[in-house]
C-alpha positions as a Markdown table, in Angstrom:
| # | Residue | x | y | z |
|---|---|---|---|---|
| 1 | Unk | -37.5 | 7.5 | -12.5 |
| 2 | Unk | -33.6 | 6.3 | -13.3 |
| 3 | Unk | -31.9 | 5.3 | -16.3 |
| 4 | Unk | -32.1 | 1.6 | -15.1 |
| 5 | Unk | -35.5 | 1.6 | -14.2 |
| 6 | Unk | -36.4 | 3.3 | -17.1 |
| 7 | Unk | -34.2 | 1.0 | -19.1 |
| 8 | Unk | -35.8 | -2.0 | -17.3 |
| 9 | Unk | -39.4 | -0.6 | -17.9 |
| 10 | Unk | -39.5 | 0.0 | -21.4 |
| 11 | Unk | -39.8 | -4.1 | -22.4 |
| 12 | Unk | -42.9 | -5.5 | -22.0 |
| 13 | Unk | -43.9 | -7.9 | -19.7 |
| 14 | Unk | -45.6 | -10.7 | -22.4 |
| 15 | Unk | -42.1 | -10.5 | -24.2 |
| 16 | Unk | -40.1 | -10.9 | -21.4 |
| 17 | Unk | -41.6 | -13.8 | -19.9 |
| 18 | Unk | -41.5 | -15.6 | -23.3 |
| 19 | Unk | -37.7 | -15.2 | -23.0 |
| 20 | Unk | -37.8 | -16.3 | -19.1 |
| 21 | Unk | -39.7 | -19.0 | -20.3 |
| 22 | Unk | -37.6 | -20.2 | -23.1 |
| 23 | Unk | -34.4 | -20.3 | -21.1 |
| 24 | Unk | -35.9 | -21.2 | -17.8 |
| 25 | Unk | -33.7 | -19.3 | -15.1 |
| 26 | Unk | -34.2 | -19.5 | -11.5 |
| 27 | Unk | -34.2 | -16.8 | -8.8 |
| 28 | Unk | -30.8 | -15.4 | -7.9 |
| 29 | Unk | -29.4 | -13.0 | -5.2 |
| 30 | Unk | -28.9 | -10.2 | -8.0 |
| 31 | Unk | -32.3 | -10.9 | -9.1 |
| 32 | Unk | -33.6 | -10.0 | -5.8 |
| 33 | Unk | -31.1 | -7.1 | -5.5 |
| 34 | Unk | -33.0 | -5.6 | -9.1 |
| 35 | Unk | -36.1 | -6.0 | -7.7 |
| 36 | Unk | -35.8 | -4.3 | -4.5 |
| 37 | Unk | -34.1 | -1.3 | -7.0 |
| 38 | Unk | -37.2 | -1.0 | -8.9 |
| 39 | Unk | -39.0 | -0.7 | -5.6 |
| 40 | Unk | -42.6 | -2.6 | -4.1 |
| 41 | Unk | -44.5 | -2.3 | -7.5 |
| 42 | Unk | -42.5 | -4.6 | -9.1 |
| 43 | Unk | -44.4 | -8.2 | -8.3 |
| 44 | Unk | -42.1 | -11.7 | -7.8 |
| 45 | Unk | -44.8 | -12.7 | -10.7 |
| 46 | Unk | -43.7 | -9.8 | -13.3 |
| 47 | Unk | -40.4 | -9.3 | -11.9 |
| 48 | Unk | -38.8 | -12.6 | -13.2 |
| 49 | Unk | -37.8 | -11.1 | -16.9 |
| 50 | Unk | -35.1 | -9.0 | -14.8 |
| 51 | Unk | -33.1 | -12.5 | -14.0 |
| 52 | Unk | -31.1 | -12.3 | -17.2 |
| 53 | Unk | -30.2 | -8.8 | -16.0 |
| 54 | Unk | -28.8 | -9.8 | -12.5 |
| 55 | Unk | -26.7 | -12.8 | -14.4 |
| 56 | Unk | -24.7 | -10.8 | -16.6 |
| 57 | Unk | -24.8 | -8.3 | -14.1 |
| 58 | Unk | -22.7 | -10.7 | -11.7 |
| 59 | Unk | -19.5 | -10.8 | -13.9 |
| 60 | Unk | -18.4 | -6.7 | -14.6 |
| 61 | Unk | -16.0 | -6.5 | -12.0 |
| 62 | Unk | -15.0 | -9.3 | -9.5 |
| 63 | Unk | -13.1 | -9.0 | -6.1 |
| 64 | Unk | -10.8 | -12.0 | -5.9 |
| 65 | Unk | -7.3 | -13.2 | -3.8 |
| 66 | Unk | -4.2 | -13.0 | -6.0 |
| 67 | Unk | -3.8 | -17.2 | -4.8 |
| 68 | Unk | -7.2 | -17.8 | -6.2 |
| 69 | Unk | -6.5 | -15.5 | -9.4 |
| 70 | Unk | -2.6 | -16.7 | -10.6 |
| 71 | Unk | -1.7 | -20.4 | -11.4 |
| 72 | Unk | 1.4 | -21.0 | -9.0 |
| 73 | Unk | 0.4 | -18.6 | -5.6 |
| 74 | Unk | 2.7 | -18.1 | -3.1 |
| 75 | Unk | 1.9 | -17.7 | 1.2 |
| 76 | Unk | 1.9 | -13.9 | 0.6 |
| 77 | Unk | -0.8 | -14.1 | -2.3 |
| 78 | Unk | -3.4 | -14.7 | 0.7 |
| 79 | Unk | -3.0 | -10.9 | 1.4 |
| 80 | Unk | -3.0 | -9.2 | -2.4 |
| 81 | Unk | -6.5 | -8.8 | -3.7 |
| 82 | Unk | -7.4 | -8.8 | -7.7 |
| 83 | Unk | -9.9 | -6.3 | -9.0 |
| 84 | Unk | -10.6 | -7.8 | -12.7 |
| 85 | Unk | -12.7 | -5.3 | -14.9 |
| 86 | Unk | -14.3 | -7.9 | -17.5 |
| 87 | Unk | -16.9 | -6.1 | -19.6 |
| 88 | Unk | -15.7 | -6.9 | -23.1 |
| 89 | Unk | -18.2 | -5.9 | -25.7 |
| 90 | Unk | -17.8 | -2.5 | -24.4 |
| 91 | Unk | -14.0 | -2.5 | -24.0 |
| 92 | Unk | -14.4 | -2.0 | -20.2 |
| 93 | Unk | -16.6 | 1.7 | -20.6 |
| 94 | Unk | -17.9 | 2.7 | -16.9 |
| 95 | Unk | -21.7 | 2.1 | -17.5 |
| 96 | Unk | -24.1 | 3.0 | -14.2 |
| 97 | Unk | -23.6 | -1.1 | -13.9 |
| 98 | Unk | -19.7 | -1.4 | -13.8 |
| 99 | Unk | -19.6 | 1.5 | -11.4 |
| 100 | Unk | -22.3 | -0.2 | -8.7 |
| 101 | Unk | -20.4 | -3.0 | -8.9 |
| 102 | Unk | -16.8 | -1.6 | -8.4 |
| 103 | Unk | -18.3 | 0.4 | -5.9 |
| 104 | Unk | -19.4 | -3.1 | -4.0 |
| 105 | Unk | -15.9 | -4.4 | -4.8 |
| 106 | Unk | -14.2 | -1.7 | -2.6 |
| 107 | Unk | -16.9 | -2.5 | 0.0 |
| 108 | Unk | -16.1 | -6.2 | -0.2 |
| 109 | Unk | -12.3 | -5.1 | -0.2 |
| 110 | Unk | -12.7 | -2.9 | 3.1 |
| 111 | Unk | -15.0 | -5.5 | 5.0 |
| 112 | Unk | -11.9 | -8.1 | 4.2 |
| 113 | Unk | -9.1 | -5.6 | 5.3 |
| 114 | Unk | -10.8 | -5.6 | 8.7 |
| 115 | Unk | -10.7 | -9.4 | 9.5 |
| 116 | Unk | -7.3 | -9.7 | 8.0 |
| 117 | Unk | -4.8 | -6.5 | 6.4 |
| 118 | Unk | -4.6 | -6.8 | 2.6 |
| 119 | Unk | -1.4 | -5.9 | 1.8 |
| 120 | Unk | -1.5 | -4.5 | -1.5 |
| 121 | Unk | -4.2 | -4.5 | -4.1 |
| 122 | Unk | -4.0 | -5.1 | -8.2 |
| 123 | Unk | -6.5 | -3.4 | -10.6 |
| 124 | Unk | -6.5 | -5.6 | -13.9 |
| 125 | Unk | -8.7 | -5.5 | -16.9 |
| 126 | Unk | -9.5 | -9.6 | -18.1 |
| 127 | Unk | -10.7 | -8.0 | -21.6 |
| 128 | Unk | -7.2 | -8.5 | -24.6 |
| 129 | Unk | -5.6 | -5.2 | -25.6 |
| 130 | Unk | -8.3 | -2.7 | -23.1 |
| 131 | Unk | -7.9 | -1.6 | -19.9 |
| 132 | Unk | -11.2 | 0.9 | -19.9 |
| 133 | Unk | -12.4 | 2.9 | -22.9 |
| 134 | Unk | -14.2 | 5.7 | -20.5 |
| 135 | Unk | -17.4 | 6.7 | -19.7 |
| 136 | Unk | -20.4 | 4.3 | -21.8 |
| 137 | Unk | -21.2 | 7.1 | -24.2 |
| 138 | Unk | -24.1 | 4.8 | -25.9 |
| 139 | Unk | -25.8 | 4.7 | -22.4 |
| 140 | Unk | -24.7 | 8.4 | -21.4 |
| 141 | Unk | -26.8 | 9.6 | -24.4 |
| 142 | Unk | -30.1 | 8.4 | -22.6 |
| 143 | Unk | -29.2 | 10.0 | -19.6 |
| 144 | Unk | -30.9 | 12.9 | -18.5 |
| 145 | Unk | -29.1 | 16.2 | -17.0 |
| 146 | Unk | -30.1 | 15.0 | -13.8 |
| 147 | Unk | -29.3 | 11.5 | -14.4 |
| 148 | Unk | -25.8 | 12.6 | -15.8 |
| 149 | Unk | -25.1 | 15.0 | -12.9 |
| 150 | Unk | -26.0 | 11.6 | -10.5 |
| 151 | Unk | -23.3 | 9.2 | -12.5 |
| 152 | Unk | -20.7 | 11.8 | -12.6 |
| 153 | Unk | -21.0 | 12.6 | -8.2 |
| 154 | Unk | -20.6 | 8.7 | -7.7 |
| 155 | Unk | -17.7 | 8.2 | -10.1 |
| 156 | Unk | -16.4 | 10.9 | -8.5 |
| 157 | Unk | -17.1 | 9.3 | -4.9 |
| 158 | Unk | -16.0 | 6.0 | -6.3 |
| 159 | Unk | -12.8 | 6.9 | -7.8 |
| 160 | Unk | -12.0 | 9.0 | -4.8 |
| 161 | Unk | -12.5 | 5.4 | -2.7 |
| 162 | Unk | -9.6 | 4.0 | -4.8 |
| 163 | Unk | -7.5 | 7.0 | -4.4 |
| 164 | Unk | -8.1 | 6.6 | -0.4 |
| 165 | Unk | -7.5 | 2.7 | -0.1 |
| 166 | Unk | -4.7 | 2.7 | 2.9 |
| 167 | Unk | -2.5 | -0.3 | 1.5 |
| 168 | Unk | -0.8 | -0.1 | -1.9 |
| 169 | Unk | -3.1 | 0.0 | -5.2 |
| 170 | Unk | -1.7 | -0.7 | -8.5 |
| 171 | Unk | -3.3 | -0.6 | -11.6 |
| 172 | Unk | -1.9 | -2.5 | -14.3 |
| 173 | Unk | -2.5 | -1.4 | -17.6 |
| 174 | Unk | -2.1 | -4.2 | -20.3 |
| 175 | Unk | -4.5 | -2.0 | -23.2 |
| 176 | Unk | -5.8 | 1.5 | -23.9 |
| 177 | Unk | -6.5 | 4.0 | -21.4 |
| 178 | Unk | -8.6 | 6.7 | -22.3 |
| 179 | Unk | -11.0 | 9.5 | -20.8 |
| 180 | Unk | -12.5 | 8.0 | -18.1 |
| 181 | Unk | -10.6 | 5.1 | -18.1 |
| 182 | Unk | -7.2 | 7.2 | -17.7 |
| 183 | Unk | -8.8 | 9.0 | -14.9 |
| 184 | Unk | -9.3 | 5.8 | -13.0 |
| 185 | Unk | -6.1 | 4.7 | -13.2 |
| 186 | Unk | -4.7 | 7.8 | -12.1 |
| 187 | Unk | -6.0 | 7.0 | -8.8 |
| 188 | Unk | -3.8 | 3.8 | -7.9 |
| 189 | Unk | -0.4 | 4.8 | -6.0 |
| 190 | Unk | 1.5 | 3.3 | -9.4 |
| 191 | Unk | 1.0 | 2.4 | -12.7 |
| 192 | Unk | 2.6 | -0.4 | -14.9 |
| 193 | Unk | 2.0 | -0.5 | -18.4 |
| 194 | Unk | 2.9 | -3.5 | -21.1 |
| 195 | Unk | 3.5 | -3.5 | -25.0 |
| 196 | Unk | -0.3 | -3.5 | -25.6 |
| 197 | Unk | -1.1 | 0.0 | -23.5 |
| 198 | Unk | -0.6 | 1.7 | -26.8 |
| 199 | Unk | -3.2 | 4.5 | -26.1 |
| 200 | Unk | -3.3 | 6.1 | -23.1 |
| 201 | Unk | -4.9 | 9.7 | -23.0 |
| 202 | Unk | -7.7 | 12.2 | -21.3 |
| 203 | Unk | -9.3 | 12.7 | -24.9 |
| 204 | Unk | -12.4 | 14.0 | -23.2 |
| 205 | Unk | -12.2 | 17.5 | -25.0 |
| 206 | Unk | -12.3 | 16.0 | -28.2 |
| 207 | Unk | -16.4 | 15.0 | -27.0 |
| 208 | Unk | -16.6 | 19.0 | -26.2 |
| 209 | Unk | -16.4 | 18.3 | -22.1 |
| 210 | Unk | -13.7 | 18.0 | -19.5 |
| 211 | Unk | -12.4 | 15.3 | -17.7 |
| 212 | Unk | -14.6 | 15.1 | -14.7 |
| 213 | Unk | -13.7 | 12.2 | -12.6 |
| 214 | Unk | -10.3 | 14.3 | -11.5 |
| 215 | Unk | -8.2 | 13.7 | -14.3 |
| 216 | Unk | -7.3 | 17.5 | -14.5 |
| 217 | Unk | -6.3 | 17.7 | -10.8 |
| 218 | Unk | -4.4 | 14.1 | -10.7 |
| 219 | Unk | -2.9 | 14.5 | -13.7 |
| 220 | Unk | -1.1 | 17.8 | -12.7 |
| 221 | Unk | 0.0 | 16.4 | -9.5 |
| 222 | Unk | 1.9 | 13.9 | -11.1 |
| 223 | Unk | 3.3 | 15.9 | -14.2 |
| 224 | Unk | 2.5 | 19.0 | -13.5 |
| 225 | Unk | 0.4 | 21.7 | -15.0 |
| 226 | Unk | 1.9 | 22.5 | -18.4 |
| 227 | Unk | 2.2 | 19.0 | -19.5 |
| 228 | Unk | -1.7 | 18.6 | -18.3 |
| 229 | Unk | -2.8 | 21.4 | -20.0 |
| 230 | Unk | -0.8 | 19.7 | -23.4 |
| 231 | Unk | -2.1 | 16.5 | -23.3 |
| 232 | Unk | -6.3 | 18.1 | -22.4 |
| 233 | Unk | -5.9 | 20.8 | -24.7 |
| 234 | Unk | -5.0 | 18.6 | -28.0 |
| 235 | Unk | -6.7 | 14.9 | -26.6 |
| 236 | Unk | -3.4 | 13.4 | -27.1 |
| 237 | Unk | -2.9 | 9.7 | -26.9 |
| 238 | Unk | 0.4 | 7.8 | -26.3 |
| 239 | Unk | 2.0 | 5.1 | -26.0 |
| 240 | Unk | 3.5 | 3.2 | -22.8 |
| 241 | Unk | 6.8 | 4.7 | -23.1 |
| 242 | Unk | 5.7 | 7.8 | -24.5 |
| 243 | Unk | 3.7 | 8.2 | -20.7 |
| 244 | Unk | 6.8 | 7.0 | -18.9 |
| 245 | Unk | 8.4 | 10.0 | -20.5 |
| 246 | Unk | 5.6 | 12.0 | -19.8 |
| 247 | Unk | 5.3 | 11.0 | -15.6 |
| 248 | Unk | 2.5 | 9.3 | -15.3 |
| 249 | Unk | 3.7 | 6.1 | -15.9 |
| 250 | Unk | 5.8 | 4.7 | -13.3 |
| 251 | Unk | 6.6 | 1.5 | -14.6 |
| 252 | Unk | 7.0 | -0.7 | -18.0 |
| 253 | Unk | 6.5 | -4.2 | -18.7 |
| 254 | Unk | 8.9 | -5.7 | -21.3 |
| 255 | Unk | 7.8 | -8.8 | -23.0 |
| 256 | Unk | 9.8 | -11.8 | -22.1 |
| 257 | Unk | 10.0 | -15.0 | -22.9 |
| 258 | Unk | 8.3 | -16.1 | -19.3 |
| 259 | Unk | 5.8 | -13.4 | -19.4 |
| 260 | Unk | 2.4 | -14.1 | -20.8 |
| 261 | Unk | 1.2 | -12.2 | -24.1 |
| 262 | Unk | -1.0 | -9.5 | -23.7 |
| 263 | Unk | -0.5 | -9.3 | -19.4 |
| 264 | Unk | 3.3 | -8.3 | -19.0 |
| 265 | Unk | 1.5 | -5.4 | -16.7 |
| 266 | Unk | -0.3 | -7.5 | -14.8 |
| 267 | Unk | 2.4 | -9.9 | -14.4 |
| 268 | Unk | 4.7 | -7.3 | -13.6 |
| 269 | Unk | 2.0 | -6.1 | -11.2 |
| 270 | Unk | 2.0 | -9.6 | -9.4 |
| 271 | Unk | 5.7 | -9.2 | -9.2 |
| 272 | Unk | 5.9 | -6.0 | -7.1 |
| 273 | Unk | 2.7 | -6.4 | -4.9 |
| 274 | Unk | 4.7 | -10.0 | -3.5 |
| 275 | Unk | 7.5 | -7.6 | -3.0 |
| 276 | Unk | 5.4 | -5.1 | -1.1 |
| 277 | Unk | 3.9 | -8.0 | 0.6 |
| 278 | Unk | 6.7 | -9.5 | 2.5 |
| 279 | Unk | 7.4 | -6.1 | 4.1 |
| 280 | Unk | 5.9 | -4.5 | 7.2 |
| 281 | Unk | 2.2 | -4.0 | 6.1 |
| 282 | Unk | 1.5 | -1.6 | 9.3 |
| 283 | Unk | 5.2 | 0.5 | 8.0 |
| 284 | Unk | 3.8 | 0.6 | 4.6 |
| 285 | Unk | 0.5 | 1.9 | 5.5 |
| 286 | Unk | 2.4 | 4.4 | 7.1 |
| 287 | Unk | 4.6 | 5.3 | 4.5 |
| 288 | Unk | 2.1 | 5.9 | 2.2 |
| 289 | Unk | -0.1 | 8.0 | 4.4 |
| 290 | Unk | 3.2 | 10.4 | 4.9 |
| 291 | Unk | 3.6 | 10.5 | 1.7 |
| 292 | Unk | 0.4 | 11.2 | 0.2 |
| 293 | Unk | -0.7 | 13.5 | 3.5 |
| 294 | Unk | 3.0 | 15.0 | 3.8 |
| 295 | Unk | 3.4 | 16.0 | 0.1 |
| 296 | Unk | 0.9 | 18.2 | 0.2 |
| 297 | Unk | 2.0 | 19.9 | 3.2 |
| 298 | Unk | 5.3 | 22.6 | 4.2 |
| 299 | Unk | 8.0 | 22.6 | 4.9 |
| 300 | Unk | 8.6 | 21.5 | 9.2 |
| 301 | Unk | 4.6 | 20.8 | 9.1 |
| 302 | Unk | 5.3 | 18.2 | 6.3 |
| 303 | Unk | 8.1 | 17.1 | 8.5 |
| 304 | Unk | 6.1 | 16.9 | 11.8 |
| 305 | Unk | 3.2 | 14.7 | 10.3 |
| 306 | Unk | 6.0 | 12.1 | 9.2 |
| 307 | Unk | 7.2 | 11.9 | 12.5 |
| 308 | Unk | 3.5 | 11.2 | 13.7 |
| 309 | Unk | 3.2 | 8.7 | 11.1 |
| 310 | Unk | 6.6 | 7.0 | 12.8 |
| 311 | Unk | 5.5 | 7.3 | 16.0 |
| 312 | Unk | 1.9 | 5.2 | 15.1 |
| 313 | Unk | 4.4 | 2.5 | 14.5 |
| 314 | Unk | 6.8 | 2.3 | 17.4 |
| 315 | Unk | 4.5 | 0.3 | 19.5 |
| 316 | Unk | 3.0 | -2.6 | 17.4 |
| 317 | Unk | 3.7 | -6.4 | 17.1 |
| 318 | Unk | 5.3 | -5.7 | 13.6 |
| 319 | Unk | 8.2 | -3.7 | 14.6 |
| 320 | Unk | 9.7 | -6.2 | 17.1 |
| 321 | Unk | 9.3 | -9.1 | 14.9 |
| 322 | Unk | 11.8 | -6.8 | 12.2 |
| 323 | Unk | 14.1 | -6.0 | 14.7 |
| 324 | Unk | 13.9 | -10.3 | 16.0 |
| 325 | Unk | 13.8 | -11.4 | 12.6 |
| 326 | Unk | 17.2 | -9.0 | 11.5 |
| 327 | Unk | 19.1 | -10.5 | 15.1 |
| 328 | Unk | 18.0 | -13.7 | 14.0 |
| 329 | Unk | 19.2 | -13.9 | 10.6 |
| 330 | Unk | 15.5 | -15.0 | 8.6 |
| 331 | Unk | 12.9 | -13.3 | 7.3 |
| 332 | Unk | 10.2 | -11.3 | 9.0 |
| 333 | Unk | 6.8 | -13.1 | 9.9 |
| 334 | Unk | 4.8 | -9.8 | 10.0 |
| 335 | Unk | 0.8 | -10.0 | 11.1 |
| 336 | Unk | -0.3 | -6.8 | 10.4 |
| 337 | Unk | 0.0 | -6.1 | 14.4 |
């Protein structure tokens, strides 16, 4: 049996039908989703205590457009999607919950990208001064090995999704970082940070574990190893500028006068995925697979594969509506073709 069945099981069915009853909630799409989880023993008659579930369920992560998410969108905002992480009595902690649904998020994301090429992706938290504290501990400690050994393969699985989008990811960090919540913004291609990111840190060794999400093998890619092994061995946290200085940090957020308090990141985030977005999206797509692909390469091979990644581009719509566009004086109308 799982932790959420288990979780789900242990109330009893007189108690939860006088809360049903008292609040009077009709079916729902995630209340059908919870029921088909708990599998065919669980009746439409008993079932209906698990609405409450699927309601607050709904609202951990969302999928959104970027015209739908800021107050004055502009044409490009059509093709930059919003992941928002909005769990705030927990300050964002990955709970077996969050992860389902930012796991369906990526699924949305990818279903999208096939009709029409998002051009760049934003990974936000909606909570005030937290991006993600880390793993749920209060729920990890009901786990069982097995149980644990489950959550950590699909955050694994998950954050490897994020690390694999083909378009630009940003994650924009406008409050702590830490653990697990680090480890999933060291998947985006670039990370902003604002004023309020004030603790940012793999701290997992403090808790007698690791990081285990690939915080120990992204972390050194981007600074290297003896500035990982510094900040794991002592659970360091730091500041925004302190991680700038460090490398994995790309970009900082200064509060402004037109920025909004508390989301300079996310602002700043909205800023560069519009600049992204007015550019080839096929030659980005590119770019970033010879970069990610060709770093980890040698030498003439490295070389080669960019040349392949060129080559994938010669052909399509995109590139002869730059080359029009620049004889014609205006800006490119790219379509992703």
């Amino acid at each position: 049996m799982s932790l959420l069945q288990r979780s789900f099981r242990s109330f009893s069915t007189s108690s939860t039908n006088r809360i049903v009853n008292s609040v009077g909630i009709s079916s729902s799409p995630g209340h059908n989703n919870l029921v088909a989880l708990l599998g065919s023993r669980t009746t439409s008659k008993n079932a209906a205590w698990l609405q409450p579930f699927a309601a607050l369920s709904q609202s951990l992560v969302t999928l959104t457009k970027l015209s739908e998410t800021v107050q004055d969108p502009q044409p490009l905002d059509e093709h930059v999607r919003v992941i928002s992480l909005n769990r705030p009595a927990s300050k964002n902690a990955i709970s077996v919950s969050l992860l389902d649904q930012l796991e369906g998020s990526i699924r949305k994301l990818k279903e999208e990208d096939r009709v029409s090429k998002v051009r760049a992706v934003l990974l936000r938290s909606t909570v005030p001064g937290a991006f993600c504290a880390g793993a749920d501990l209060k729920e990890r400690k009901t786990m069982s090995l097995a149980e644990v050994d489950e959550f950590l393969q699909k955050l694994r699985s998950v954050f490897t999704q994020l690390s694999n989008l083909p378009m630009p990811f940003l994650v924009c960090l406008d409050g702590l970082a830490m653990g697990g919540g680090l480890e999933l913004a060291l998947t985006a291609d670039l990370r902003i940070a604002g004023p309020k990111a004030d603790k940012l840190g793999l701290t997992e060794t403090r808790l007698g574990i690791i990081p285990g999400a690939g915080g120990t093998t992204r972390m050194t890619r981007l600074i290297g190893a003896s500035k990982s092994k510094e900040l794991i061995f002592t659970a360091r946290l730091l500041d925004s500028r302190q991680a700038q200085s460090m490398g994995f940090v790309e970009i900082l957020a200064e509060t402004d006068s037109s920025a909004s308090k508390g989301q300079e990141a996310f602002e700043k985030g909205v800023e560069l995925a519009r600049a992204i977005s007015k550019n080839g999206p096929l030659a980005v797509r590119a770019a970033k697979m010879a970069i990610d692909r060709g770093s980890k390469m040698e030498g003439e091979t490295s070389l080669d594969y960019e040349r392949q990644c060129y080559e994938m581009i010669i052909n399509t719509e995109d590139r002869l509506e730059g080359l029009k566009s620049f004889s014609e004086k205006r800006q490119p109308i790219y379509q992703g073709k």
